[in-house]
C-alpha positions in Angstrom: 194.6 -70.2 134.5 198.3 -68.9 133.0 200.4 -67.0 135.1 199.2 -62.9 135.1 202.7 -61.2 135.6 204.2 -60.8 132.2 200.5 -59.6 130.8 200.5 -56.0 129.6 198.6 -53.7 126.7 199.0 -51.0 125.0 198.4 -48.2 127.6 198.7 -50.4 130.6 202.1 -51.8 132.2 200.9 -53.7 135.0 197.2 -55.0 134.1 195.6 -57.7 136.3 199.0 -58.8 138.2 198.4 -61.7 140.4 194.4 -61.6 140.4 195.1 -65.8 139.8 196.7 -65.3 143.2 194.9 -63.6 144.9 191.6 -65.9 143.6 193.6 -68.9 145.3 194.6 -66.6 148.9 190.9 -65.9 148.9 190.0 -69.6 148.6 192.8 -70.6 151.2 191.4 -67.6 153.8 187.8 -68.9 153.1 189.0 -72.8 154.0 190.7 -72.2 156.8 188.8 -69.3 158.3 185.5 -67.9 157.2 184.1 -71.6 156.2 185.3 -73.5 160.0 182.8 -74.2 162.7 184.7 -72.9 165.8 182.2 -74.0 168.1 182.3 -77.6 166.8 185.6 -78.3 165.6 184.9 -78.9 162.1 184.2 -77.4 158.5 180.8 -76.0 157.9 179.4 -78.1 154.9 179.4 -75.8 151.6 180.2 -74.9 148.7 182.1 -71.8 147.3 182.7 -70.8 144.0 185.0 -67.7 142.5 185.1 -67.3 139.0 187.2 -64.5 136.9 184.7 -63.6 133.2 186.7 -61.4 130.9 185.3 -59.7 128.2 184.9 -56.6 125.8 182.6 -53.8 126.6 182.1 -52.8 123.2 179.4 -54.2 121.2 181.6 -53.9 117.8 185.1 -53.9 118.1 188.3 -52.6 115.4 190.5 -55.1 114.1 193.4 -53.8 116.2 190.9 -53.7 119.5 189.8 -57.9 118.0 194.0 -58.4 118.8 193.9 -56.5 122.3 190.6 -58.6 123.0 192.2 -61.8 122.1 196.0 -61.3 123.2 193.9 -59.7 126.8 192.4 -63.5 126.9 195.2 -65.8 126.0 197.3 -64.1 128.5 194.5 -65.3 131.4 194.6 -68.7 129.6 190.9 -68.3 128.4 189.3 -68.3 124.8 186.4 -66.5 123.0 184.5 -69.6 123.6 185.5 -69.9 127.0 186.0 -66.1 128.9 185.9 -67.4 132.1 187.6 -69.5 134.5 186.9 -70.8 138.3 187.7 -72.2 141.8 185.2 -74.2 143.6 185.5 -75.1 147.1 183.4 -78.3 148.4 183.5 -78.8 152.0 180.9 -81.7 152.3 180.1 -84.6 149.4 176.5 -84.6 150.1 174.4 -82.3 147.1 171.9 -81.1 149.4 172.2 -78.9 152.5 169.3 -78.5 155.5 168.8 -75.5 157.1 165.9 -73.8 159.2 164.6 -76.3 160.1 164.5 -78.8 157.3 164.6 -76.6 154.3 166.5 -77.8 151.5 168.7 -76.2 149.7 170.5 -77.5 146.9 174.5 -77.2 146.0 175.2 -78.2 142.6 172.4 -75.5 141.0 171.5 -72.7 143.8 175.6 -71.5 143.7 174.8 -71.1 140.0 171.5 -69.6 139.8 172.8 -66.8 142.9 176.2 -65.8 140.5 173.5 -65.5 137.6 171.6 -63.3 139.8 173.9 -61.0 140.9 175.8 -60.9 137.7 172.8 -59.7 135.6 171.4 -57.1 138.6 173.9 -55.1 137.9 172.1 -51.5 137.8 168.9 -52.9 138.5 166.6 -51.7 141.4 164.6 -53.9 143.8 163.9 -53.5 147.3 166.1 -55.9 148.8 169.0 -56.3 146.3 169.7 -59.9 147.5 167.5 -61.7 149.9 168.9 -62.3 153.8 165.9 -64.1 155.1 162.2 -65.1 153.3 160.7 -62.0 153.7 163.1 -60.9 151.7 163.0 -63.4 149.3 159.2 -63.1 148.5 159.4 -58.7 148.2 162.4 -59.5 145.6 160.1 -62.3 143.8 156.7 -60.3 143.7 158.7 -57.1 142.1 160.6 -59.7 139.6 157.3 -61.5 138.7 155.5 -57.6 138.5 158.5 -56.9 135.7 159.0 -59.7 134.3 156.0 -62.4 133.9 157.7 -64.8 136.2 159.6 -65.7 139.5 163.8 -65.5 139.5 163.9 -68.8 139.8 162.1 -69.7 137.1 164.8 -67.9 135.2 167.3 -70.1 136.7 168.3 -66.7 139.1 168.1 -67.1 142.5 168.5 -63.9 145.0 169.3 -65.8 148.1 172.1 -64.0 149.7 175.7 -65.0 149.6 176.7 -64.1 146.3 178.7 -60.7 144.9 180.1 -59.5 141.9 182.8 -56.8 141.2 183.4 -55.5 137.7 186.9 -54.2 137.1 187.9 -51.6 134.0 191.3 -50.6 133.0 191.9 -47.3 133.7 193.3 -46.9 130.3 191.4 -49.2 128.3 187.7 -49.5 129.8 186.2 -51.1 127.0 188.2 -54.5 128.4 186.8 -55.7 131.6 186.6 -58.6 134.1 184.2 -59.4 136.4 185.1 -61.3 139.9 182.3 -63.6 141.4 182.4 -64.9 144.7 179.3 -67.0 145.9 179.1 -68.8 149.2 176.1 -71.5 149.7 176.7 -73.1 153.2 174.9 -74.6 156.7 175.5 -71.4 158.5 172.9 -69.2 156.6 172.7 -66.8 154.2 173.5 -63.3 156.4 176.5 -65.4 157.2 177.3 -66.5 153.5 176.8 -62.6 152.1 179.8 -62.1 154.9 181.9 -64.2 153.5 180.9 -63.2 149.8 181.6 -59.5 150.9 184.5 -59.7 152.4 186.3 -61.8 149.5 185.3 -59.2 147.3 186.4 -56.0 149.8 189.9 -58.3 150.2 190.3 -58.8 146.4 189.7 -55.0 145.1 192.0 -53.5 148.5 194.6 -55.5 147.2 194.3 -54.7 143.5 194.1 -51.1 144.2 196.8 -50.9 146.7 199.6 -53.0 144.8 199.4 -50.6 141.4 197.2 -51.4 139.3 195.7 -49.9 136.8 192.2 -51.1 137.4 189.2 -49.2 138.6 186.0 -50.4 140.0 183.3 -49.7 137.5 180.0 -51.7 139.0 179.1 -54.0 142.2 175.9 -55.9 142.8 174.9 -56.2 145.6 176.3 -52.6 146.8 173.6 -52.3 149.8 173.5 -56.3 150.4 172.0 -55.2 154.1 174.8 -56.8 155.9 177.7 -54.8 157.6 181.3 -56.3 157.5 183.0 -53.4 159.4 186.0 -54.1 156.6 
């Protein structure tokens, strides 16, 4: 990903300064902090992933808003083909993780089918807006299968907790937007992954709105996740 300090449009002096950094000070804070087993000395195996999408609002855009679109991509070192770029963190080489009590869960598709999920709930209503434990799970599943013929995961969607998105608008431009993912998949459980998802995304958008720019948050999924961070 290029360098975000010289990026400016029409409108807009200071758009999306240092988000590249503050992707990698997340990463680093997750590492060393959120993602360590205090009570055994060691990293808890996981896997994290953080991933910036750009793209237009706009169904149709001018020719002059086709230049803004494509000069607004360049400058994060993405392309039309490509509007999205990402940091994964791997904290164990094994592909599978056990938890309670034997259950398997899966790290090189479940991160991936958890971003899908919250990514395209956006404005959507279920009971639980991402699942904390398998009660949870199986209310989420019976009103997805009630709407839409089938089960999330046989969407490749997956509303296990641990996953959040934040989609950002300029305040001057707000057919251009970005979304932020953060998803955590780890040994320590999912109320414990939706933690570390939240507070990424609470650490990400304080600093963006507190160093001047011109962004405003315009959508977050989940928004009542059940877990309380006390950020």
């Amino acid at each position: 990903m290029k360098d975000l300090y010289y990026f400016c449009v029409e409108g807009s002096e200071s758009f999306l300064q240092d988000v590249e950094y503050l992707l990698r000070e997340v990463k680093d804070n997750i590492v060393s902090c959120d993602l360590y087993d205090d009570e055994n000395e060691r990293m808890a195996a996981g896997r994290v992933r953080l991933q910036l999408v750009a793209f237009a609002k706009k169904s149709a855009l001018s020719d002059s808003e086709e230049e803004e679109y494509a000069d607004f991509l360049d400058a994060l070192g993405l392309t039309e083909e490509k509007p999205y770029d990402a940091f994964t963190i791997n904290t164990t080489e094994e592909s599978i993780l056990f938890i309670d009590g034997g259950r398997p869960l899966c790290l090189s598709t479940l991160p991936a089918m958890m971003e899908a999920w919250v990514c395209r709930c956006i404005g959507e209503e279920f009971s639980y807006q991402v699942a904390i434990d398998d009660i949870q799970h199986e209310a989420i599943c019976e009103e997805y299968t009630s709407s839409y013929g089938c089960r999330p995961e046989e969407s490749g969607l997956s509303p296990r907790a641990g996953s959040m998105v934040v989609e950002l608008i300029s305040q001057d431009i707000d057919w251009l937007a970005v979304q932020l993912n953060i998803t955590c998949l780890s040994e320590l459980g999912a109320t414990r992954d939706m933690e570390i998802a939240l507070w990424a995304a609470c650490y990400i958008v304080e600093h963006i709105a507190g160093e001047g720019y011109n962004l405003q948050v315009s959508g977050a999924y989940p928004n009542n996740s059940g877990v309380d961070i006390n950020y």
